[in-house]
N, C-alpha and C positions, 0 to 999 in steps of 0.2 A: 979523387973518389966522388965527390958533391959535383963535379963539370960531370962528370962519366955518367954519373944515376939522372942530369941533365937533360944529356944529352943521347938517355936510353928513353926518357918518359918524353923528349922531341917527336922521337922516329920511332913510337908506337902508333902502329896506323888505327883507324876506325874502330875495327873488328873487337882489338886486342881491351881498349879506351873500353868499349860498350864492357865489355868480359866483367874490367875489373870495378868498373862504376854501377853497372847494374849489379854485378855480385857481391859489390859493399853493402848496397842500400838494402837487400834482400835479406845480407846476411842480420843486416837491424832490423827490418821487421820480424824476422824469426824469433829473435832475440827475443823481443818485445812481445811477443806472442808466450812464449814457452814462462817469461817471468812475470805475465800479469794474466796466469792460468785463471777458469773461470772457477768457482768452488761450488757457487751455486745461483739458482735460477735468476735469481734477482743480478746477479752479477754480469751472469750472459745476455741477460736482454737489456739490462739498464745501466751496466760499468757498477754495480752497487747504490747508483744514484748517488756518488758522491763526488764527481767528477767538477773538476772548478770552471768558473767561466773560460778562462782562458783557453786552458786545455779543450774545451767544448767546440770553444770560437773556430781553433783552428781544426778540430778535427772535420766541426760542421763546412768548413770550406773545403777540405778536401774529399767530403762526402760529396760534398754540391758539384765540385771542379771534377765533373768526371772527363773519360777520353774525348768527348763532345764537346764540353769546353774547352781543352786542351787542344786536341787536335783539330778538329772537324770548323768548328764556329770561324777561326780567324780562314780556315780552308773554303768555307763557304764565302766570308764575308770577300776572299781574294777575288773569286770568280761571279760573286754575283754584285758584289761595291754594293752601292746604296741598298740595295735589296736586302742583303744580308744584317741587314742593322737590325730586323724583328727579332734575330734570336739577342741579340745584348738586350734589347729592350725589354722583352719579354721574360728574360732570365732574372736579370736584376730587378725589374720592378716584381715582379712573383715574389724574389725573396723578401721583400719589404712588406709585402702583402703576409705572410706567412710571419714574419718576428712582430707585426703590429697588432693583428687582426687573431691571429689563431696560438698560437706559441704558449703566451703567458697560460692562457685558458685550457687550455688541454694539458697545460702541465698543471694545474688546481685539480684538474679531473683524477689526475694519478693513475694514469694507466699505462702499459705498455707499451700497447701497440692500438692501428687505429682500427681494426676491426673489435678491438676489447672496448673501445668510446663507443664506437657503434651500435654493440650489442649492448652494451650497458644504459644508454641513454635514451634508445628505443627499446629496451625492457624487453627484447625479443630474439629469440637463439636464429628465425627467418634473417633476420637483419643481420647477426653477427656473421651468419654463413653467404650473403650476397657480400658483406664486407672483403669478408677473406677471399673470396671471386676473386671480388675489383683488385683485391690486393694483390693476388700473384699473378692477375693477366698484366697490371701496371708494371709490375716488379721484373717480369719476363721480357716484356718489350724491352726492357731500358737495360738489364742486364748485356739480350744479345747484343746491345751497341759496343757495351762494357769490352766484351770477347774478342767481338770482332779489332777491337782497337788493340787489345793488348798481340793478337794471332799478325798486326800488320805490323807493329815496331821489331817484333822478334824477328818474322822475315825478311826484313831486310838486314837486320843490326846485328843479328846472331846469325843470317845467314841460311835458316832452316825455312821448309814452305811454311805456310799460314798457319793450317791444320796441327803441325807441330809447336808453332808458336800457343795456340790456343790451347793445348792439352801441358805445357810447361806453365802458365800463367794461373791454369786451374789448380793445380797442384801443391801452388804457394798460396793460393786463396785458400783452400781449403785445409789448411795447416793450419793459418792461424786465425779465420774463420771460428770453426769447428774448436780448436782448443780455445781460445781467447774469449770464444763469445764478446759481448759489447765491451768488455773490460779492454780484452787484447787490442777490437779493433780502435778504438778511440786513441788508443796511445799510439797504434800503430800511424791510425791515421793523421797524428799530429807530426810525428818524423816525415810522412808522405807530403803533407805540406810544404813542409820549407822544401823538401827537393823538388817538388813540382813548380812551388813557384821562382826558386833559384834556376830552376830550370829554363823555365818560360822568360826570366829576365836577362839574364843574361844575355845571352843572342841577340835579342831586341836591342839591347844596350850599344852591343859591339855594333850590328848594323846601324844605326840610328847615326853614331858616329861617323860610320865608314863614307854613309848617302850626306850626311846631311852636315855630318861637325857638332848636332847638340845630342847629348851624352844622355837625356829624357826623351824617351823614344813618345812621348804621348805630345810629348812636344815639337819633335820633330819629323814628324810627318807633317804637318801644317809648315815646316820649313822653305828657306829656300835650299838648293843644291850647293855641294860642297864643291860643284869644281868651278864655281868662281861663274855660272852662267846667269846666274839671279832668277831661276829660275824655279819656281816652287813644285815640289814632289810631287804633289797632286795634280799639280797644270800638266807635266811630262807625263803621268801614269793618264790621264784623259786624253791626251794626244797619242800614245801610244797604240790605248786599246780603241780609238777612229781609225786611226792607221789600218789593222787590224780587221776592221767592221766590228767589233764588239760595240755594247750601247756605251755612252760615256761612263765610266767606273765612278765619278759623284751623283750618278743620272738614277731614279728607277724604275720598274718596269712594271711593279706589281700594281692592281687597283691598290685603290687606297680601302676598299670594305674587306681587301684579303689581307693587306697589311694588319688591319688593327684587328679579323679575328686572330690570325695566328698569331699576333702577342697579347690578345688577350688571352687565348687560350694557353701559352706559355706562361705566362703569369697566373691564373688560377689553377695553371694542372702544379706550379710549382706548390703551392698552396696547400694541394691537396696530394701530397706526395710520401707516401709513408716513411721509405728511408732518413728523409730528412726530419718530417715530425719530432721521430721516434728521439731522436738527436737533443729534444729539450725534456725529456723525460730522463737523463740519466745525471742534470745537474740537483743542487740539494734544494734549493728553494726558487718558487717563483720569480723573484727579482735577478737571481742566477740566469735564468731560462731570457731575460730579456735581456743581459750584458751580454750573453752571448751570441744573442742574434747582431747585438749592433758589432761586435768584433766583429764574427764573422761574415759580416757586411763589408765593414771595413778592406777583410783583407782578400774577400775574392775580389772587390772592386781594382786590385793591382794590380790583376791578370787582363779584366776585363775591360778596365781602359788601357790596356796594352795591346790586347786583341786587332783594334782597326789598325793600329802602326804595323803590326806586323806581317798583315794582310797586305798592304800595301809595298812594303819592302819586296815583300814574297813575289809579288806580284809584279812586278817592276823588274828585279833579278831577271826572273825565271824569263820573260819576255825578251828582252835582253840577252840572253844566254842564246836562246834556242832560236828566235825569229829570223829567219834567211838566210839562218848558218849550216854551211855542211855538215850531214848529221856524224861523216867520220871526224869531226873538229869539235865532237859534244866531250865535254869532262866525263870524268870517273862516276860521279854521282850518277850521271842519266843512264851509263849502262848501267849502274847496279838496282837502279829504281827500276830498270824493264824488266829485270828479272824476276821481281815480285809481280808484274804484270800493272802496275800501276801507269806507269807510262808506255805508250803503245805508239809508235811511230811507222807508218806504210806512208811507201812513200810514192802519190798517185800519180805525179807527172815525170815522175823515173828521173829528176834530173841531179840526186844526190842532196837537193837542198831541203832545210825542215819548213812548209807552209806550215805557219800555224797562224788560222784565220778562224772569222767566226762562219763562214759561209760554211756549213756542215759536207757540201760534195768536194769539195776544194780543198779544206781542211786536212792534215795527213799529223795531227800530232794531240793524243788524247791522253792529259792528263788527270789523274782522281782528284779532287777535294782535299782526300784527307794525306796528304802527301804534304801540301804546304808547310805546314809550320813546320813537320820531321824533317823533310829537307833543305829547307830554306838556311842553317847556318854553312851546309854543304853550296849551295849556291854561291852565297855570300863571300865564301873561301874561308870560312873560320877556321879555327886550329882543330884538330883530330878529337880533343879531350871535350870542346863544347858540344859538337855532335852528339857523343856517347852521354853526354850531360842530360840533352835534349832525350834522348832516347829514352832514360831511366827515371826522367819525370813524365812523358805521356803512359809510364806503364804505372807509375806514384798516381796520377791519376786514374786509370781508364780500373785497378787494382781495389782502389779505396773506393770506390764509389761500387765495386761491384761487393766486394764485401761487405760493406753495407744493405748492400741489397739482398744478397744470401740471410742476413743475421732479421729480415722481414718476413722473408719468406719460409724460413725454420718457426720464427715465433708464431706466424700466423697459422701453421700447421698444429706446432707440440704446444701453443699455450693455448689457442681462439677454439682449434678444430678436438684436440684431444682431452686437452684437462677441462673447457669450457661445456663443450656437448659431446663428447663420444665418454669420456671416464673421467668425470669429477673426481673420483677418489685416488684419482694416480699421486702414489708419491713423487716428492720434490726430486730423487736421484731419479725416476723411473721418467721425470717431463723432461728435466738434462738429455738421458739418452733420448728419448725423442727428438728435443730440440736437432742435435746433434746430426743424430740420422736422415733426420729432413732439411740437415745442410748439406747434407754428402749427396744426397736424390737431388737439390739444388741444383748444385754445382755441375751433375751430370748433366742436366735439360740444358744449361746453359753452354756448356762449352758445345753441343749438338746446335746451340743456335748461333755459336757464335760459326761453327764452321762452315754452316748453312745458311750464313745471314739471309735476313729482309732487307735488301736497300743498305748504302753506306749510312756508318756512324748518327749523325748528326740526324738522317732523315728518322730512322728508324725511334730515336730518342726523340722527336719530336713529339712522336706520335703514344710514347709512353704518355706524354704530357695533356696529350688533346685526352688519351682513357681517365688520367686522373682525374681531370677537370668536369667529363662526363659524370664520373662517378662520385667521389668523395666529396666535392668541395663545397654543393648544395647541401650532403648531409650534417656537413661537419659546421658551416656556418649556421643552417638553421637548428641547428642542434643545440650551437649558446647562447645564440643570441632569440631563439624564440620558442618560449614553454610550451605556447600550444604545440609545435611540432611535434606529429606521434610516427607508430612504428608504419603504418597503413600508406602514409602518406611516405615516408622516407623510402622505405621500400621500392614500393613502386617509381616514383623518381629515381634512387639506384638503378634499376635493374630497364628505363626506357633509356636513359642518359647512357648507361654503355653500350646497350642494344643498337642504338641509334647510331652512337659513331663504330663499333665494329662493323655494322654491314655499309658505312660509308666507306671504314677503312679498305675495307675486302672489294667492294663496289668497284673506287677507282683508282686504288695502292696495287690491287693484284689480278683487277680485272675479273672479278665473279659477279655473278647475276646481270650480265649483259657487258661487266664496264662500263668506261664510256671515258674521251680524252677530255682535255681541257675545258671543250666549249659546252659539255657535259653540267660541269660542278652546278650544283646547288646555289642559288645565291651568286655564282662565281666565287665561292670558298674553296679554298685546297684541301685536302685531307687535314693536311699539317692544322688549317686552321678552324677543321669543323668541332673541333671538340666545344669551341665557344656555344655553336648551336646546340649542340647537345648537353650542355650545360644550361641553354637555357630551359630546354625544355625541359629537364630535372626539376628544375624550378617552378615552372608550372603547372607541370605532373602533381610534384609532391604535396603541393599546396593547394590546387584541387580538390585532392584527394583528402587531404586533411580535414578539408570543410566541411565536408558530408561523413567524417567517424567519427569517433569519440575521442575524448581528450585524453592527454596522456594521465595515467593515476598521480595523484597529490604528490606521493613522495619523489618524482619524477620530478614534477615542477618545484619543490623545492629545491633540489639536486641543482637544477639549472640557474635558480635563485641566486643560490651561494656562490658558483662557478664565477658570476662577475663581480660580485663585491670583491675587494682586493683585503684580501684576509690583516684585520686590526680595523677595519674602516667600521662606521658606526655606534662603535662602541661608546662613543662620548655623548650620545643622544638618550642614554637610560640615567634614571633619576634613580 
């Protein structure tokens, strides 16, 4: 009986694997939804506010680890090597930025959400209403990445086009969304956790072994080869892509004034990111709000220094596999990845073989980005059950993080826009349904963006990053750290700081108001990394502008006062 149910869960293919592993995991977020139902307001946006570090830690990691860190990031860092290192850089130092600088303080402030800081600390409903702007053009960009990632694991893995991928994905978001409010998702998103990163390790592992013999994949890419050549991964992944004509894969290509705005601006749009904020407002006490940040440091950092190894494997395989081989001699995996349209192979010199070079006329073999890490244990030749494993953590990912961004986009409507300026006097049940309602009109805009993306995954979330950083992160820093800042001066920094990077976005992301390519950019900055400038100019807008109005009212400045002492402090200094 035990050899037979063996050697039934053997010769379960792919398809079957995904079925029953992404329909466990789903069936426990459900779970976990329906029994940590929301009761009331405070529950939906802030889990009760009695959520423990722990639980916080990891859920805040799997808010952070959306389909972009999952998929997209090690997919980028495959095809661009050294290049690709701004988004680790940029990600992680952001979030240190955020647990050091901003976190403790905004959780002393006791507010929700960060357009209620906003509005509250500039004394002005002008300001609460440019907040909730910034908040749901932030929230939008980074969901459609959200979509689109969940609309490409189903196509392939379940088999259906994208478009139906993206409207099944919606469906579960907004189940336990909508019922759970922040209660639901935070539990949810700590189960999301361990399978995303069970996910993401595993594979890494079994490769790591396969190429190299050492069983620490963060380790063994710096390795030598396991077939006894002494030859190290990285030296053969460099000689490959010359081979090739690509640039050396330890080589880079960016300036160096591009590199360091886009991970600055990744790092302060992290900063200034509501989803995650919101993330230290639902523990009980401030010293909570900092254990959690460093767990959650902690434990995205296991993904993140896994990301380069696996980039690298990825990348090596696939080269390997397909480079000057008959494309009727390609495995299973590469026809089923064409079918999604990810892989595209014409074949220009008709001789049956796959070019895959970097010289673009020559070239006949174009693969996505965001393909890599999904298909990389299929490359690798792993067992049936890892694949399906991989599959149900980039959707544990790309799922929790967009819920989270639903549960921003409801508050910033039914608590900032309704109960704050349009009906103060709404009851507590009457802002629920609100809340509510304006997760379900969410979820509709989003899955319309995810079927109609901007740009794959990673780009498109880049660029959430660069609007936060324009927007929130001057108001939110000068906010605690300096009294005189008033509403005049924040303001108007808000509102040139986004101005400024959407018509860059639009400029030369989508090509309006003339475009313009490369040789175009400003500075020689990217889109991806103009937010820095636009951040700075918030900065000097706002504070300008401060100089020439009046000061904020007394009780204001005291508010801010208190915000940094660390509550018990002083008190031994009164006689």
């Amino acid at each position: 009986m035990m050899a037979n149910s063996i050697l039934l869960l053997a010769s379960m293919d792919v398809q079957t694997w995904t079925y029953v592993i992404v329909g466990l995991t789903f069936t426990i977020y459900i779970g976990i939804a329906i029994w940590t139902r929301a009761a009331s307001t405070k529950d939906f946006y802030v889990a009760g506010g009695g959520v423990s570090p722990l639980a916080n830690g990891m859920a805040t990691a799997a808010d952070w680890m959306s389909a972009a860190s999952f998929i997209s990031m090690a997919g980028i860092i495959s095809f661009a090597g050294y290049d690709g290192a701004v988004y680790l850089m940029g990600w992680t130092g952001g979030y240190v930025l955020l647990a050091l600088l901003l976190a403790p303080y905004l959780r002393k402030f006791g507010k929700f959400t960060v357009p209620d800081f906003i509005g509250d600390r500039y004394y002005s409903n002008t300001a609460r209403f440019v907040g909730v702007i910034c908040a749901l053009l932030v929230s939008f960009t980074y969901v459609a990445g959200q979509m689109r990632g969940v609309g490409l694991v189903f196509s392939r893995f379940l088999e259906v086009d994208i478009n139906t991928g993206v409207m099944i994905g919606m469906f579960i978001v907004l189940f336990y969304a909508v019922l759970g409010g922040m209660k639901g998702i935070t539990y949810t998103q700590v189960a999301q956790y361990c399978v995303l990163i069970f996910a993401f390790m595993v594979p890494a592992i079994f490769i790591s072994i396969q190429m190299t013999g050492n069983p620490i994949p963060q380790l063994g890419f710096g390795d030598t080869l396991s077939d006894g050549s002494g030859t190290y991964l990285l030296d053969k992944l460099d000689g490959l892509s010359a081979e090739l004509g690509f640039s050396e894969y330890t080589e880079g290509s960016k300036s160096m004034t591009d590199v360091f705005a886009i991970t600055l601006a990744l790092m302060v749009g992290t900063a200034g990111l509501p989803h995650v904020i919101v993330r230290f407002f639902t523990v009980k006490r401030v010293k909570d709000a900092r254990k959690s940040a460093g767990l959650a440091l902690l434990l995205i950092a296991i993904l993140y220094t896994t990301a380069p190894a696996v980039s690298v494997f990825a990348r090596t395989n696939l080269i390997e596999t397909v480079s000057n081989k008959p494309y009727d001699s390609m495995p299973e995996w590469f026809k089923k990845w064409e079918l999604t349209g990810l892989i595209t192979f014409t074949d220009k010199n008709e001789d049956g073989n796959i070019q895959y070079l970097a010289d673009k006329d020559k070239n006949e073999l174009v693969v996505d980005n965001d393909i890599m890490v999904l298909a990389n244990p299929e490359i690798a030749r792993l067992p049936n059950w890892v694949i399906a494993l991989v599959a149900a953590g980039s959707l544990a990912a790309a799922l929790s993080t967009a819920a989270g961004l639903l549960l921003v986009i409801s508050a910033s409507v039914s608590h900032d826009l309704i109960k704050k300026m349009v009906n103060p006097n709404i009851s507590e049940k009457g802002e629920l349904i609100a809340a509510r309602l304006s997760a379900v009109v969410a979820v509709g805009v989003a899955a319309y963006f995810g079927i109609h993306p901007p740009g794959f995954v990673a780009a498109t979330v880049a660029l959430a990053f660069g609007l936060a950083a324009a927007s929130f992160f001057p108001a939110i820093i000068l906010g605690i750290f300096y009294k005189r800042m008033n509403k005049e001066g924040a303001i108007a920094g808000m509102v040139v700081g986004i101005s400024s990077m959407i018509f860059y976005m639009l400029k030369f992301k989508f090509g309006w108001f003339g475009g313009g390519g490369k040789d175009d950019w400003w500075f020689g900055i990217s889109p991806e990394g103009f937010g820095t400038v636009a951040m700075v100019l918030n900065f000097i807008v706002s504070i300008a502008i401060m100089k020439f109005t009046p000061a904020p009212p007394e009780d204001v400045q005291e508010i801010v006062e208190n915000i940094r002492i660390p509550s018990g402090a002083g008190e031994a200094t009164h006689h």
